[in-house]
N, C-alpha and C positions, 0 to 999 in steps of 0.2 A: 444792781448792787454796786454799792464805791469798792474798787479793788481793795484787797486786803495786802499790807506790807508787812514782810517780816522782817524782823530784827535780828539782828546789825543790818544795815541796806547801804545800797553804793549810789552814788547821785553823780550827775556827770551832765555837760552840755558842749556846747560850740560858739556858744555865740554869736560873733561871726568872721572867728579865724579861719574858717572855712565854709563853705559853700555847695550847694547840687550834690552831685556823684560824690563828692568829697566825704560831707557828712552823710549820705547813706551806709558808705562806706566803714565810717566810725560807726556807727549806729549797728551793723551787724559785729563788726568787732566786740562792741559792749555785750551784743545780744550771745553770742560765742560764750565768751566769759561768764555771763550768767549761766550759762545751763554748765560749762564746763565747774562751775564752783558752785552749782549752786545757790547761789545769792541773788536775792531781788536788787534791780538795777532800775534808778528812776533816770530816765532820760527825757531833758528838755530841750525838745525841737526846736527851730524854726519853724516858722508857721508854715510856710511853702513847705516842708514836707514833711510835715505831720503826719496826715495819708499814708505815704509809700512808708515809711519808719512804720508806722500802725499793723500795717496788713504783711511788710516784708522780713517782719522780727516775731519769735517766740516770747522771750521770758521778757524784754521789754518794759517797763510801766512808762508811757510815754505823757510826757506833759509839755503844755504850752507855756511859754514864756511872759504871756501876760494875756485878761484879755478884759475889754470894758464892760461896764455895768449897764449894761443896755437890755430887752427885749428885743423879739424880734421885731420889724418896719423898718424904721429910717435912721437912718447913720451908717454912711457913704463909705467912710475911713474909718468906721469902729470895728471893733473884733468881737464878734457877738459871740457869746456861749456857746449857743446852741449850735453853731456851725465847728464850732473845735470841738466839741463832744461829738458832730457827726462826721467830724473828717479822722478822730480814732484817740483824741487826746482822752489820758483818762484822771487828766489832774489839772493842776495852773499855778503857776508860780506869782504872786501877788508882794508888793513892796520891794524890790529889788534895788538897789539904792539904782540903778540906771533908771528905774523905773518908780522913782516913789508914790506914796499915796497917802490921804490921810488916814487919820483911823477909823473916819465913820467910811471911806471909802472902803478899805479894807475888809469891814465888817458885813457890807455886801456883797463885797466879792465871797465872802466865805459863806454868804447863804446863797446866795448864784449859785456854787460848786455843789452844796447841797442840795439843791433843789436837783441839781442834776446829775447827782451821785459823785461827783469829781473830788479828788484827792484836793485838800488847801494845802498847798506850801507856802508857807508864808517867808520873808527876811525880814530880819529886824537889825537894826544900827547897832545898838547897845543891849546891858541887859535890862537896864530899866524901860525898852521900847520892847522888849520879847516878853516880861511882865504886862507891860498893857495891853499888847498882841494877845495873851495866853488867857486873857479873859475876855477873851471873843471866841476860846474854842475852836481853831483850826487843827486839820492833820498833822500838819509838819511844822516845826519854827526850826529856822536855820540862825541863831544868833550868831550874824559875822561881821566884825567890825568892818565899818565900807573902805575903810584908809587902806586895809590888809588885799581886797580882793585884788586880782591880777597882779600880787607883787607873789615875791618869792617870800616870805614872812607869813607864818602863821602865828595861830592864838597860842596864848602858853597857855598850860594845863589849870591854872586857877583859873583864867580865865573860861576856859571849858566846864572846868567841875562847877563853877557858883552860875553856869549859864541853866546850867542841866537843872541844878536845887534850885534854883528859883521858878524857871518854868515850871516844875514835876509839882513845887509847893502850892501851884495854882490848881495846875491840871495834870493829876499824875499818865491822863491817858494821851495826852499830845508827844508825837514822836521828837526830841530833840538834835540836830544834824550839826554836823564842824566843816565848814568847806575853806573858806579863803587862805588865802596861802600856802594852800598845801598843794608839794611839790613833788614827797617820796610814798612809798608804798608806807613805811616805818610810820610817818604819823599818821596814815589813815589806821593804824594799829593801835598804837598807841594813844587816840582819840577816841577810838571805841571802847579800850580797855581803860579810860580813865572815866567812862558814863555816856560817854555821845552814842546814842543809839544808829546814828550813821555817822558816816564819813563823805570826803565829794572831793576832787579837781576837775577844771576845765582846762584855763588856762595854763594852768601847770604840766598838763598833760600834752597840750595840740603845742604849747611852745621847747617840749623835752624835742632830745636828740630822735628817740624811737619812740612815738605815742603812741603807737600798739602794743609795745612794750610793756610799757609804762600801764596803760589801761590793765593789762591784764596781770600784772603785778600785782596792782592797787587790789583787784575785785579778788585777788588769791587773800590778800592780807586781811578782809573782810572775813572769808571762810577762818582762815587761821584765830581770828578775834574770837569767833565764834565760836568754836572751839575749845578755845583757851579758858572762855567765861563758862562754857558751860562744865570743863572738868573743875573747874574751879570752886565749883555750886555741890560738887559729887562728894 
């Protein structure tokens, strides 16, 4: 069965400001914070250690950073599926402006992930590309403009709320995420309290003074959103 994510969720990676022990290291950090608050946390490996992240964390939902549309046989240098679904991935991040793809590629990658119960996370540039995204039906769309990601600069709040209403207008059941530029615990708050069903930093995190800190900040602000929306509904 594909994992089930609850709402508000925390998303977070590494890229590759760090490395080995390093990110294991963050990796249980996140894993810490999830169970300390609560909160489902999507973590995107690296591919080298997907495995140990998979078997050495609890609450974890661990995904892979990309991977091609292939079967099993031949292709030397490709990332097959089925070997990231066997080494503990239980998702795949698909389009990532490092990584772009078309949209008929895209639309296999998200029957790939189905056929093999995996979580689709999809990026989209704009919101008119999370619109054509969102009628392909994936798990997750992260509408983050690519200019924003790795800067200290997030999206402002129209631009969050008409990401959300447009996706939701397609497909009210695809999860909608806010990550680029986001630097403080405050806007993972205030992202989820304005519609984004998650929140994310990476580089915002491994480049702060204290990224454990800072991690566990973020994943507290999630519970707090949480919270806040559901006395809110009372």
């Amino acid at each position: 069965m594909k994992p089930k994510i609850r709402t508000p969720f925390f998303e977070t990676s590494v890229k590759n400001y760090i490395y080995g022990d390093d990110v294991y290291n963050f990796a249980k950090a996140a894993d810490d914070a999830a169970k300390k608050y609560d909160v489902d946390v999507l973590f995107i490996a690296p591919y080298t250690e997907i495995r140990r992240i998979a078997e050495g964390t609890e609450r974890l939902i661990v995904l892979a950073p990309y991977m091609d549309i292939i079967p099993p046989g031949r292709g030397m240098a490709d990332v097959l599926p089925e070997a990231l679904k066997a080494a503990g991935a239980q998702g795949v991040v698909l389009n990532h402006c490092e990584r772009p793809m078309t949209l008929s590629h895209i639309k296999k990658g998200i029957d790939r992930a189905n056929e093999l119960d995996m979580i689709s996370f999809v990026c989209a540039d704009t919101i008119d590309e999370a619109c054509a995204i969102a009628q392909l039906h994936p798990d997750v769309i992260n509408p983050e403009p690519s200019e924003l990601i790795g800067t200290e600069n997030a999206s402002d709040m129209s631009y969050v709320k008409e990401a959300v209403r447009a996706v939701k207008a397609i497909d009210p059941d695809i999860m909608v995420e806010q990550a680029a530029g986001i630097t403080t615990a405050q806007q993972i708050y205030d992202f989820i309290m304005a519609g984004s069903q998650a929140a994310g930093s990476a580089s915002g995190i491994l480049r702060s003074k204290d990224p454990y800190a800072l991690l566990d900040e973020m994943v507290s602000y999630v519970k707090k959103a949480r919270e806040d929306l559901q006395n809110s509904e009372q």
